[in-house]
Backbone as a chain_set.jsonl record, in Angstrom:
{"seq": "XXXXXXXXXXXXXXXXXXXXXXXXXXXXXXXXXXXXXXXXXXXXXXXXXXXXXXXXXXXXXXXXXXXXXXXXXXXXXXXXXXXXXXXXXXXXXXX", "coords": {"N": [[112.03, 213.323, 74.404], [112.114, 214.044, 76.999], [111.374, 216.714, 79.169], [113.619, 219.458, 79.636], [116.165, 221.631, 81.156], [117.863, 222.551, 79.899], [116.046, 222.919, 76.998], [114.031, 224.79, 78.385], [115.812, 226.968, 78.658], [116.408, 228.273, 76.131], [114.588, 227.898, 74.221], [112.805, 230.598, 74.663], [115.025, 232.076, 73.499], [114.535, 231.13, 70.548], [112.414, 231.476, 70.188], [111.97, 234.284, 69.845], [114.132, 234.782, 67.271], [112.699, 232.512, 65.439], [110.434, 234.484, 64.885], [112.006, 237.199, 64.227], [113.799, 237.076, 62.824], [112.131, 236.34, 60.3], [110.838, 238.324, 59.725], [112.84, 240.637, 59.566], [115.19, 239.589, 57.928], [113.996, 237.7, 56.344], [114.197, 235.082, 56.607], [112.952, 231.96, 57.035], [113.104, 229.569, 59.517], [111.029, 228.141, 60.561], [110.894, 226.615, 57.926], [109.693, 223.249, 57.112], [111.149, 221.137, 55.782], [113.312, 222.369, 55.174], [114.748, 222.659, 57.599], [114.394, 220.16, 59.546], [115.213, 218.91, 61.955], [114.808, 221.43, 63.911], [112.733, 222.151, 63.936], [111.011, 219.585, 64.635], [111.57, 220.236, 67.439], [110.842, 222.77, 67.949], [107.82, 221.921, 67.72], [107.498, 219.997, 69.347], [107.936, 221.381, 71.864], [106.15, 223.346, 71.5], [103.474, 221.636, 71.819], [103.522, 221.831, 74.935], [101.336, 222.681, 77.294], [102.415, 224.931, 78.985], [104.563, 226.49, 77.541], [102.812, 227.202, 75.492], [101.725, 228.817, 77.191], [103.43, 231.228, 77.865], [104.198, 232.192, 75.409], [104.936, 235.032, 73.576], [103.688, 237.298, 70.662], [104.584, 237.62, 67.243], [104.843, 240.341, 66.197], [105.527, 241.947, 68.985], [107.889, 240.716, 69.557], [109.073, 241.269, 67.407], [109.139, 244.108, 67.377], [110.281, 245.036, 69.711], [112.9, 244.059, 69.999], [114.736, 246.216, 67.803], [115.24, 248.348, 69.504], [116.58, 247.163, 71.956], [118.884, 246.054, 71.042], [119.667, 247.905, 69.431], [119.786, 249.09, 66.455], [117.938, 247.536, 63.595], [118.864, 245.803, 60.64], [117.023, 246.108, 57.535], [115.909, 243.092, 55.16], [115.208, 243.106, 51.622], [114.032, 240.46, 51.651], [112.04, 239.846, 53.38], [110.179, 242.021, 53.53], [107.209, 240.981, 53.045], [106.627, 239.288, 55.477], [106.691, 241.475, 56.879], [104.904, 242.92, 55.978], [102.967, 241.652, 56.943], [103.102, 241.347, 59.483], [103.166, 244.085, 60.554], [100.682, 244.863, 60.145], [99.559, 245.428, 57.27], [98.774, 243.685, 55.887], [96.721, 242.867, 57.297], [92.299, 242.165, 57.944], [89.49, 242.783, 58.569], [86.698, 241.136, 60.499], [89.781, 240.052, 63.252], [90.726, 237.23, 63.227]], "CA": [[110.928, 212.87, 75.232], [112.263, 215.136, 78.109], [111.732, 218.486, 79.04], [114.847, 219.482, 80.564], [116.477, 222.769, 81.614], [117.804, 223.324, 78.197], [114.325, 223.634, 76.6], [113.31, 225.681, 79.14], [116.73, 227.825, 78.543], [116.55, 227.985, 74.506], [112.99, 228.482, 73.94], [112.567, 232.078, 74.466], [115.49, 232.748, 71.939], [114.171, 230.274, 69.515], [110.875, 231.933, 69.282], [112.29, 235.026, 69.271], [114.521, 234.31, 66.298], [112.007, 232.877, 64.37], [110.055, 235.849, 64.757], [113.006, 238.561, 64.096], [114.594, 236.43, 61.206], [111.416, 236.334, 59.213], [110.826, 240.013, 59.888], [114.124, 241.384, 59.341], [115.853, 238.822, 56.999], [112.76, 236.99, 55.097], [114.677, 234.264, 56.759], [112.39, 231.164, 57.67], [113.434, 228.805, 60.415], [110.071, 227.599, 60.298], [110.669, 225.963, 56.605], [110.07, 221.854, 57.774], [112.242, 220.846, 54.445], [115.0, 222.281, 55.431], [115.29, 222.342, 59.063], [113.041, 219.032, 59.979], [115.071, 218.685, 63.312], [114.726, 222.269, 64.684], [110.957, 222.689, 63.809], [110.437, 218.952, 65.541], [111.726, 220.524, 68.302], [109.904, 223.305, 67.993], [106.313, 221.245, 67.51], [107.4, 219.544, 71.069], [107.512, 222.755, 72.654], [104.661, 224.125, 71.59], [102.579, 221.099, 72.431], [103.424, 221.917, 76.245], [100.667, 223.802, 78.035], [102.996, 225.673, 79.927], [105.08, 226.984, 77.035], [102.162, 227.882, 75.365], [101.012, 230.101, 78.018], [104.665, 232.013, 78.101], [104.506, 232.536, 74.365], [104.671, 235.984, 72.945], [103.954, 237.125, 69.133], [105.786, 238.118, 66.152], [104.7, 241.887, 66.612], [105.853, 242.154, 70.124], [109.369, 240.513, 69.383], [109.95, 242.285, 66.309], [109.312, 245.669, 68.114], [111.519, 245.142, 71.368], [114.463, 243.701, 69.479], [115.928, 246.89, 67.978], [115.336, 249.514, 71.457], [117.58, 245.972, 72.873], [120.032, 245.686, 70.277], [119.986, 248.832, 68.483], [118.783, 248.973, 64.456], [118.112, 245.684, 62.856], [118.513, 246.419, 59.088], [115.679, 245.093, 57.109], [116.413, 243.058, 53.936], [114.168, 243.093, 50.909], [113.455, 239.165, 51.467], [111.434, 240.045, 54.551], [108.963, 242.551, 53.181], [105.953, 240.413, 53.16], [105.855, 239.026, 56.86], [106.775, 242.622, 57.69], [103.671, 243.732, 55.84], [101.57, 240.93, 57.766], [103.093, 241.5, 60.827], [103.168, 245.47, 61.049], [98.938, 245.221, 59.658], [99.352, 245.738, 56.231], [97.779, 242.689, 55.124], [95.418, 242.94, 58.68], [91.418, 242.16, 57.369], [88.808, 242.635, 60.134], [87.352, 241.038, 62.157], [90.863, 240.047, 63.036], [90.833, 235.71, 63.466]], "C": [[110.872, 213.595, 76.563], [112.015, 216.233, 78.146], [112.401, 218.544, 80.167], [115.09, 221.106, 80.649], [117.175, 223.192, 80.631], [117.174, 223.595, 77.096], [114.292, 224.486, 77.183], [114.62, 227.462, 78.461], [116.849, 228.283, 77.044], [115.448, 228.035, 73.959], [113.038, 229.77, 73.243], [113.592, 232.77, 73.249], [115.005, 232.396, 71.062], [113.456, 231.112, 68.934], [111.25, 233.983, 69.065], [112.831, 235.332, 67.796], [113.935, 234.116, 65.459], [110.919, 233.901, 63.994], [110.881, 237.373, 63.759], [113.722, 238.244, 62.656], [113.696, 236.508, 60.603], [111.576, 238.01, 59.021], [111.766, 240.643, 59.195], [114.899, 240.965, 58.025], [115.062, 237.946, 55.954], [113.55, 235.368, 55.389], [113.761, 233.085, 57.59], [112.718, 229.717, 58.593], [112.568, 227.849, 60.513], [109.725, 226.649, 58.903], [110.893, 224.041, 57.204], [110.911, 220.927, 57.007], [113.581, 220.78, 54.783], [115.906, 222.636, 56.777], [113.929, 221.2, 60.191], [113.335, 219.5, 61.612], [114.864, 219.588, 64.244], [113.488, 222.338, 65.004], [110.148, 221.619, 64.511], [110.465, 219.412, 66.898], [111.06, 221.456, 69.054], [108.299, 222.753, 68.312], [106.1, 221.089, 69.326], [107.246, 220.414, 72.126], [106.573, 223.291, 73.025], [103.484, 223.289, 71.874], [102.33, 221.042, 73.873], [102.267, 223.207, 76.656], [101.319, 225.547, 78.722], [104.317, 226.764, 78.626], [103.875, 227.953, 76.341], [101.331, 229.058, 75.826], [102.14, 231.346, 77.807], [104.819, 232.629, 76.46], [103.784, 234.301, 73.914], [103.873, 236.045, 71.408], [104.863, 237.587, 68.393], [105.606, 239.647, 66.865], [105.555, 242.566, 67.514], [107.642, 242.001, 69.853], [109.771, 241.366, 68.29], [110.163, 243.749, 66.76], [110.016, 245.773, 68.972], [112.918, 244.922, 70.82], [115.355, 245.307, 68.902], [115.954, 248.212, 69.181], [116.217, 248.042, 71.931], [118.681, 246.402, 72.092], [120.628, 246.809, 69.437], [119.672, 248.613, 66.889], [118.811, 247.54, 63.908], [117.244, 246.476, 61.511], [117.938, 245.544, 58.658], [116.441, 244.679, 55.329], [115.385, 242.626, 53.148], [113.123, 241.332, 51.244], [112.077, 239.3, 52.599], [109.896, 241.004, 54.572], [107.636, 241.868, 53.298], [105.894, 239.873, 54.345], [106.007, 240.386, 57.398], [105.729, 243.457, 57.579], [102.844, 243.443, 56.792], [102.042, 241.434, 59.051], [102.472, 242.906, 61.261], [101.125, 246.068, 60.902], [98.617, 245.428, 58.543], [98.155, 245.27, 55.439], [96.435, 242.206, 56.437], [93.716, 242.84, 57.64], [90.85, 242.143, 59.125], [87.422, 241.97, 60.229], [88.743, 240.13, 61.9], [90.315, 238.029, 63.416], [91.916, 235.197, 64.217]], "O": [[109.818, 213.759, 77.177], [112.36, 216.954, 77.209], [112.157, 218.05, 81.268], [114.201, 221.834, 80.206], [117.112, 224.406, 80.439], [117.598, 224.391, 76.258], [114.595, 225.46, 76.495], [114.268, 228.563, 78.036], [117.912, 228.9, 76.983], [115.568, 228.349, 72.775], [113.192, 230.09, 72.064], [113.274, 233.601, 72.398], [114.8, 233.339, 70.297], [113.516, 231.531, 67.778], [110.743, 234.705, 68.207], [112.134, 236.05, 67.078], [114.013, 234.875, 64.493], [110.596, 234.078, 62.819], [110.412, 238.185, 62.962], [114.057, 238.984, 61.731], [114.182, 237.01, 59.589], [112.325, 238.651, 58.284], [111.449, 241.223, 58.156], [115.211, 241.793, 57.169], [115.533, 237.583, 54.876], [113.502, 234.528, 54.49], [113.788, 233.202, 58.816], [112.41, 228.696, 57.978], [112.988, 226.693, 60.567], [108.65, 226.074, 58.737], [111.973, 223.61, 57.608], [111.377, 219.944, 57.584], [114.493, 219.953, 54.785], [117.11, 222.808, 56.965], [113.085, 221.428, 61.059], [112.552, 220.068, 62.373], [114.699, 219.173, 65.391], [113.085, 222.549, 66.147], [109.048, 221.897, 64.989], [109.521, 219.096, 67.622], [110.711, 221.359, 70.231], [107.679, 223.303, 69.222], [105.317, 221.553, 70.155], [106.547, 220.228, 73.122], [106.12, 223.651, 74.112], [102.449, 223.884, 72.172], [101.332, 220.466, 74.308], [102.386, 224.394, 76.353], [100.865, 226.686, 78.836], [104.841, 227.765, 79.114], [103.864, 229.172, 76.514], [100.614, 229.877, 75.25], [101.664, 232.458, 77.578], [105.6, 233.57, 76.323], [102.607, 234.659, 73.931], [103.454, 234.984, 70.944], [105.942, 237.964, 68.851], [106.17, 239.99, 67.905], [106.239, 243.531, 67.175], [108.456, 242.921, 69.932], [110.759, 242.099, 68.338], [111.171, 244.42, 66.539], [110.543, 246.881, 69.064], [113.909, 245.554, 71.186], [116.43, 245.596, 69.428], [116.98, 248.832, 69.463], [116.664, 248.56, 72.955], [119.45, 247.206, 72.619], [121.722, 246.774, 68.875], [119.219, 247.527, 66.528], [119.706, 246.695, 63.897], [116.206, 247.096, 61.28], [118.036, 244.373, 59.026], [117.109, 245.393, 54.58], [114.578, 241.841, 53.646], [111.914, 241.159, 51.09], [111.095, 238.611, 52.321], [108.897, 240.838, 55.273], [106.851, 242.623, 53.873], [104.691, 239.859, 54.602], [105.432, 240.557, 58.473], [105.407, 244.357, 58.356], [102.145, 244.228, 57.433], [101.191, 242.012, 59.727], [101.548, 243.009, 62.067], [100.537, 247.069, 61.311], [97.42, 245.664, 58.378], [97.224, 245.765, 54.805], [95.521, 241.388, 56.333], [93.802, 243.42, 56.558], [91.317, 241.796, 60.21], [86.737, 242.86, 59.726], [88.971, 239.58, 60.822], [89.236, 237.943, 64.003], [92.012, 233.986, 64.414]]}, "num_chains": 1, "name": "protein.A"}
């Protein structure tokens, strides 16, 4: 019911993460099945005005992460948000 200074601190990886894990690993964080309590946590987040303004996208995070970290090896599971993300599956006008 709080937003405290460990939201605020844990965010920005979060959404990184689930960004870089789909991308990279086909790994969804975002599945509400099988991580209810992260993704409530998530929801609460993103219903704040103020987070929502600070929020990046996938694109952006997936591109900065390896110039930070150096190579982030891609594993077959990941192929399809890597298509959507990179434009593969892009249709225009964009929505």
């Amino acid at each position: 019911d709080r937003f405290s200074l460990i939201d605020i601190m844990f965010m920005p990886y979060f959404e990184r993460a689930v960004a870089s894990l789909a991308y990279f690993k086909g790994f969804n964080i975002r599945d509400r099945e099988a991580y209810p309590a992260i993704n409530a946590w998530l929801d609460a987040m993103d219903s704040r005005p103020s987070v929502r303004a600070s929020k990046s996208d996938y694109y952006s995070h997936c591109k900065d992460l390896p110039p930070q970290i150096g190579y982030c090896s891609s594993e077959s599971d990941g192929s399809q948000i890597r298509n959507e993300v990179d434009g593969g599956a892009w249709g225009f006008p964009l929505k």
